[in-house]
C-alpha positions in Angstrom: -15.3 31.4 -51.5 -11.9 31.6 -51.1 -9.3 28.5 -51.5 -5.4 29.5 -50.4 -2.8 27.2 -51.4 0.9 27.4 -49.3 3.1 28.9 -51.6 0.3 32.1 -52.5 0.1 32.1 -48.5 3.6 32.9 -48.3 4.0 35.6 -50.4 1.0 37.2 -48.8 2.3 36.8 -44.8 5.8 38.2 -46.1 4.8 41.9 -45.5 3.3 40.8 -42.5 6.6 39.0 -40.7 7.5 40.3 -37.0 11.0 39.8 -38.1 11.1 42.6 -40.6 12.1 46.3 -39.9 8.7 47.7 -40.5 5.8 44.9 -40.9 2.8 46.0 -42.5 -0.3 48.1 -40.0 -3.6 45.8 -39.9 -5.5 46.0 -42.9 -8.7 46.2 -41.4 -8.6 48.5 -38.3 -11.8 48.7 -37.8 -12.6 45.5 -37.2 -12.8 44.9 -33.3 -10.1 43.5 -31.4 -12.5 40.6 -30.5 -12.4 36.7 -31.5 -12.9 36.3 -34.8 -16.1 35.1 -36.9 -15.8 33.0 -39.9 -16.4 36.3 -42.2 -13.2 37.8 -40.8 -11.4 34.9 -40.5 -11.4 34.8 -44.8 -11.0 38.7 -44.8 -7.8 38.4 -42.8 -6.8 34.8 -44.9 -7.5 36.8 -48.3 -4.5 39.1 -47.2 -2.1 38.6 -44.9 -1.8 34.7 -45.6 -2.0 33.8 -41.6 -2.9 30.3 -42.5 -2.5 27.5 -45.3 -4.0 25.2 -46.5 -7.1 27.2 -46.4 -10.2 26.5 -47.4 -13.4 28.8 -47.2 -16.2 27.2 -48.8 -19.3 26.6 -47.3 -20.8 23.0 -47.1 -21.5 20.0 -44.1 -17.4 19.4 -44.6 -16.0 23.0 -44.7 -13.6 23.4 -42.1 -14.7 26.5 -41.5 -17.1 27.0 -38.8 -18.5 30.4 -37.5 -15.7 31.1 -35.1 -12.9 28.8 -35.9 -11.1 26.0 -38.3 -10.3 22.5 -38.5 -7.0 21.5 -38.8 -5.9 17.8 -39.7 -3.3 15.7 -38.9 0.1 16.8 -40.5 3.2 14.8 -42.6 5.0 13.7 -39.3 3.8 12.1 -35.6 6.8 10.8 -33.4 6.9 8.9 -30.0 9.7 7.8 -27.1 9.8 4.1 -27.5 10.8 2.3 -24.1 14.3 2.5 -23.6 15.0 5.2 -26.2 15.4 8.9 -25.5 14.8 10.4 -28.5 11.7 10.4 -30.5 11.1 7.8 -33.2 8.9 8.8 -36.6 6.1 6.5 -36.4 3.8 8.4 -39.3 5.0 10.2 -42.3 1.6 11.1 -43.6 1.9 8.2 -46.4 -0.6 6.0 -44.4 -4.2 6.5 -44.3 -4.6 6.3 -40.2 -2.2 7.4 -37.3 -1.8 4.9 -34.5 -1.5 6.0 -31.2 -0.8 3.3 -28.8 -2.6 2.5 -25.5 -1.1 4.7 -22.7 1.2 7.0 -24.5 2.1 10.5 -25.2 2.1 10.9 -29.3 3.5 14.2 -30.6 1.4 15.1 -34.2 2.1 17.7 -36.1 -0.7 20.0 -37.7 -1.7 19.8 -41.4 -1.6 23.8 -41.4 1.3 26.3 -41.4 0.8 29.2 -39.6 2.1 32.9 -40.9 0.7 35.0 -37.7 0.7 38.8 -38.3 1.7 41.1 -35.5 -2.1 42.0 -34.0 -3.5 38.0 -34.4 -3.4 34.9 -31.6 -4.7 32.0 -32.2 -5.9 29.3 -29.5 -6.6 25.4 -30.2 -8.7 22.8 -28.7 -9.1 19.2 -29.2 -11.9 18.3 -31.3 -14.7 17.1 -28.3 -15.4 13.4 -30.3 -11.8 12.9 -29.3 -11.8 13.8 -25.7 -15.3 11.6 -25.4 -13.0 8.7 -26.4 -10.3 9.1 -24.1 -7.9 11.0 -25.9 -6.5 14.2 -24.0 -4.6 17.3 -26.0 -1.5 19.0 -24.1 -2.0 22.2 -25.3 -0.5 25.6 -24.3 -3.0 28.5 -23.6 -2.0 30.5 -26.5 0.0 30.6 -30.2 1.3 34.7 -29.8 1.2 36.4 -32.9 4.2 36.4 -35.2 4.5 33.1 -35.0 5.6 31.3 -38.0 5.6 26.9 -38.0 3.6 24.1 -37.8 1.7 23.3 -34.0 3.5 20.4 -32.2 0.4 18.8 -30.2 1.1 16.2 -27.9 -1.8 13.5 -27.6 -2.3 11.6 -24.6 -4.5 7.9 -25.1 -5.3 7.7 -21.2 -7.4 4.1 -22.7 -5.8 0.6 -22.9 -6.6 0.2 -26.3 -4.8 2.0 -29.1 -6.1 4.9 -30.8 -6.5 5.4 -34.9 -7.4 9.0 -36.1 -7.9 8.6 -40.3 -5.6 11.1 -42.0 -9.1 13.0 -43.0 -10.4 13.3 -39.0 -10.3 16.5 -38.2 -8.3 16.8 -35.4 -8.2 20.5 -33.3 -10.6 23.7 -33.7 -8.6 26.9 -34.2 -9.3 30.2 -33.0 -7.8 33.6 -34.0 -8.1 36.5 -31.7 -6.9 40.1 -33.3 -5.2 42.1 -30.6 -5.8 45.3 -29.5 -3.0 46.9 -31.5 0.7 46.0 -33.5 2.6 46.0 -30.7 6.0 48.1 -30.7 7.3 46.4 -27.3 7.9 41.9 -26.2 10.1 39.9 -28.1 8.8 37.9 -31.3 8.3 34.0 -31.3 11.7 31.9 -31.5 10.0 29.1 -32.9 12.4 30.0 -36.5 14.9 28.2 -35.0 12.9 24.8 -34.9 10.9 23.9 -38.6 9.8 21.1 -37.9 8.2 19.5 -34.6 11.1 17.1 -33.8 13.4 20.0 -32.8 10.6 21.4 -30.1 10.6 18.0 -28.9 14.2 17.2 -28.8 14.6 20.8 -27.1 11.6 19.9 -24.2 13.6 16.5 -23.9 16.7 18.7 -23.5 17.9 18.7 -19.4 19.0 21.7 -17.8 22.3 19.9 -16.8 25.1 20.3 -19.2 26.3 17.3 -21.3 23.2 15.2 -20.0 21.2 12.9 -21.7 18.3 13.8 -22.9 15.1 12.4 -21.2 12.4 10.9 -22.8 9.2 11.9 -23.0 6.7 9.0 -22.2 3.7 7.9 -20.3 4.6 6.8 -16.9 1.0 4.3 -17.3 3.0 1.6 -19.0 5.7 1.2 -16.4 2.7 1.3 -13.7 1.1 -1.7 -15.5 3.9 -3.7 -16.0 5.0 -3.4 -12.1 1.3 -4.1 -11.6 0.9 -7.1 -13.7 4.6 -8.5 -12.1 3.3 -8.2 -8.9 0.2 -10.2 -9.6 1.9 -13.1 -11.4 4.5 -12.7 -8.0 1.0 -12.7 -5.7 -0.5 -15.5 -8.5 2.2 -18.0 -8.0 2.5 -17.2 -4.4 -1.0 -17.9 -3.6 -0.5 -21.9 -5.9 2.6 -22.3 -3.9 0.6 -21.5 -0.5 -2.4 -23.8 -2.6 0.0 -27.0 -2.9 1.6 -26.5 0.1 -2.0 -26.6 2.1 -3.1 -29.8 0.0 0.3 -31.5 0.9 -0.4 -30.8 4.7 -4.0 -32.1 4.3 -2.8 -35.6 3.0 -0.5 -35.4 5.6 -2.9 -34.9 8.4 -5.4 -37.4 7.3 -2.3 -40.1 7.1 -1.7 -38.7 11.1 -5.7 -39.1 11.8 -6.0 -42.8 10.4 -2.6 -43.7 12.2 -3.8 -42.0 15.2 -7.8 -44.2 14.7 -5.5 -47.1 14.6 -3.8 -46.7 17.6 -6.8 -45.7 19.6 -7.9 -48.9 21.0 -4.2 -49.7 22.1 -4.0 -46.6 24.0 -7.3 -46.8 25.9 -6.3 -50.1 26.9 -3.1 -49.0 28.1 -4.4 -45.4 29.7 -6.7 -47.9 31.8 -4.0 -50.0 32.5 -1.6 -47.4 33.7 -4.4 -45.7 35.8 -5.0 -48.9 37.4 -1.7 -49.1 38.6 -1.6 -45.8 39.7 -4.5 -46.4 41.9 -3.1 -48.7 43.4 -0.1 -47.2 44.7 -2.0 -44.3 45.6 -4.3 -46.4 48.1 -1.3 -48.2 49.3 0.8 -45.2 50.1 -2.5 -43.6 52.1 -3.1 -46.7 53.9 0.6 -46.4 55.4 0.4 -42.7 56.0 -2.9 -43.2 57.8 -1.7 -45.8 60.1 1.4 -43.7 60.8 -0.2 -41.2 61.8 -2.5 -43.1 64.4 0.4 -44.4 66.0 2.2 -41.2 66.4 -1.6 -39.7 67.7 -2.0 -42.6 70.3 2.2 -42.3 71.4 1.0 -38.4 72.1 -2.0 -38.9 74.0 -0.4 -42.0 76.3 2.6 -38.7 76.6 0.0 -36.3 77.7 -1.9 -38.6 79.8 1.5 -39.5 81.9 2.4 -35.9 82.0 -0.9 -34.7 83.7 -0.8 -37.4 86.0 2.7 -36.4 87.3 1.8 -32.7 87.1 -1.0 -33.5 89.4 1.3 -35.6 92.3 3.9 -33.0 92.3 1.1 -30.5 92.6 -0.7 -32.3 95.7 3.2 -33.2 97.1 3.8 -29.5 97.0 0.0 -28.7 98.8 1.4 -30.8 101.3 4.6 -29.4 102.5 2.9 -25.7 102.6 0.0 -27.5 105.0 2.6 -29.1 107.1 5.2 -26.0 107.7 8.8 -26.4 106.7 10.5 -29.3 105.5 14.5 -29.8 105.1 15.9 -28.7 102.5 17.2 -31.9 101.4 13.4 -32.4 100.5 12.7 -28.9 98.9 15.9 -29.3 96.9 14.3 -32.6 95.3 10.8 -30.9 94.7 12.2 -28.2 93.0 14.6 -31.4 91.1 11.0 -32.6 90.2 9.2 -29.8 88.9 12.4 -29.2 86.1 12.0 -32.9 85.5 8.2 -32.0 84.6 8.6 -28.5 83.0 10.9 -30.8 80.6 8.9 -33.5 80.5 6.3 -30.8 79.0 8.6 -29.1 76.9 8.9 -32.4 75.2 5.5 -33.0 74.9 5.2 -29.9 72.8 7.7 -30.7 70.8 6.1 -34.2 70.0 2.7 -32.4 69.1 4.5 -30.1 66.8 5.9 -32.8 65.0 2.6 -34.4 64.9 0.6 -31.5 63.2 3.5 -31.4 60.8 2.9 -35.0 59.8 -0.6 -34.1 59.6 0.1 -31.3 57.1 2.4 -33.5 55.3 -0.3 -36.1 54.5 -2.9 -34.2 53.5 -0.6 -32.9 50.3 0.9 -36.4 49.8 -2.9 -37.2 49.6 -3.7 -38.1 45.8 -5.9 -36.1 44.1 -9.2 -37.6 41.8 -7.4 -37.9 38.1 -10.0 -37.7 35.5 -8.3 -39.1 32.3 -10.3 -37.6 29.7 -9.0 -34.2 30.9 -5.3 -32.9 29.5 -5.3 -30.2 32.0 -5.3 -32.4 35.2 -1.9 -34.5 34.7 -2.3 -37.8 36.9 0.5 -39.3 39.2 
């Protein structure tokens, strides 16, 4: 089987470039405009040099499957280091491993060059051992034909642990798809003006401001773990702040509990003592409200006796007069004299028992209410 080195590549794909005036029809036209088996896949190696390295032999390690091939990782991988915005060689194919770091965006080149003819695509996919170990490929849907360069492939470790791929991993599956014809219309690739993979990335790092700096290309996991992890040494240190703080207010209120055990006994001796006092003013000051008010009871009822017994003599002195016809009116003139003595005499009797119920009302709020001591909601006199 066939074995294609780069530089017998190269002089095969020249006929073949989209950038000449007339490049050379498809060499097999009767092959289907299909995806390509491995048996076409050498045919169209054999002459038009699409790809090299390239290497056809059959065998458990052939990188040739029955509708694609391996490719490897290339001479060059770069990355955007943390406060740098542009990318930084961190394999130049001399080592036997490439390192990509935990949460980061790696950008590898591929181990084969491409020479597209006119009438082939080609499509790549990460290899699936890869993607089972958390590794992700950025890929664009589609290389077009005529395209001429080395793949750019980012790589995305989405794991926390950094990822090694040996320099003999294979690394993507490549498809080729011929078209349905050479076609005579659509503008070629303009990846001639980059020849390596550091200027595609320095141009997708490019901003579409003029004069601005160009922006790097990293994983934005990093920054999210390092806020993360500063916020739970912040929370950390808060919560053994809020820890010492507590213990110090626990050794502080058991120092106010034992001062507060040995001041008990004082204060119940002194709570009975202030109660007994208290109490007694309290019985003194309803003994003399009580004896008031009997004297101010029996000064009314003496007053309202006296003023019904007079009520009553004027009455009968008045009966008599009408029984015994007119009298002079020297002596009606002192009746009626009498009867506005008694009408005031009454008024002032009323005024007395108003007075009285007032003093009633009066001591029965001045009266002291039961004071249970035990209870803080019932505050004593």
């Amino acid at each position: 089987m066939i074995q294609l080195d780069d530089a017998t590549a190269l002089k095969l794909a020249e006929p073949f470039k989209m950038s000449g005036q007339n490049p050379a029809k498809d060499p097999f036209p009767k092959s289907p405009a299909a995806l390509l088996s491995a048996d076409d896949i050498i045919k169209y190696v054999e002459k038009t040099g699409m790809i090299s390295p390239f290497d056809g032999r059959s065998g458990d390690k052939s990188p040739l499957k029955a509708a694609s091939y391996e490719s490897k990782i290339g001479s060059e991988a770069f990355i955007y280091e943390k406060g740098v915005n542009y990318p930084q060689k961190i394999y130049d194919g001399s080592q036997d491993f490439l390192e990509i770091p935990a949460n980061s965006i790696v950008f590898v080149e591929s181990d084969i060059y491409f020479r597209l003819p006119p009438f082939m695509a080609v499509r790549f996919n990460l290899q699936i051992n890869h993607v089972h170990r958390g590794l992700l490929l950025g890929t664009g849907p589609l290389v077009d034909p005529g395209f001429w360069g080395k793949l750019c492939i980012p790589l995305h470790n989405l794991t926390n642990e950094a990822y090694h791929i040996a320099k003999d991993d294979g690394l993507i599956w490549i498809e080729f798809t011929k078209t349905s014809s050479n076609p005579t219309y659509g503008r070629p690739p303009s990846n001639t003006d980059f020849p390596n993979i550091k200027g595609m990335i320095e141009k997708a790092a490019k901003p579409i401001f003029e004069n601005a700096a160009p922006i790097a290309i990293r994983s934005s996991i990093p920054d999210m773990v390092e806020v993360a992890n500063k916020n739970s040494e912040d929370a950390a240190a808060a919560a053994k702040s809020a820890a010492n703080e507590a213990q110090s207010a626990k050794v502080d209120a058991k120092g106010a509990l034992d001062q507060a055990d040995k001041m008990r006994g004082y204060n119940f001796f002194a709570m009975i003592a202030a109660a007994g006092a208290i109490l007694g003013i309290s019985v003194t000051f309803v003994v003399f409200l009580t004896n008031l008010a009997g004297r101010n009871e029996e000064i009314a009822g003496k007053l309202s006796t006296e003023a019904t017994t007079l009520r009553g003599a004027i009455d009968q002195h008045i009966r008599d007069v009408d029984r015994y016809g007119s009298i002079p009116n020297e002596a009606r003139a002192s009746v009626s004299a009498l009867r506005g003595d008694v009408e005031r005499q009454q008024d002032e009797i009323k005024k007395l028992s108003d007075q009285l119920s007032q003093l009633k009302a009066e001591l029965a709020r001045l009266k002291p209410k039961p004071c249970d001591l035990n209870r803080p909601d019932i505050r004593c006199p």
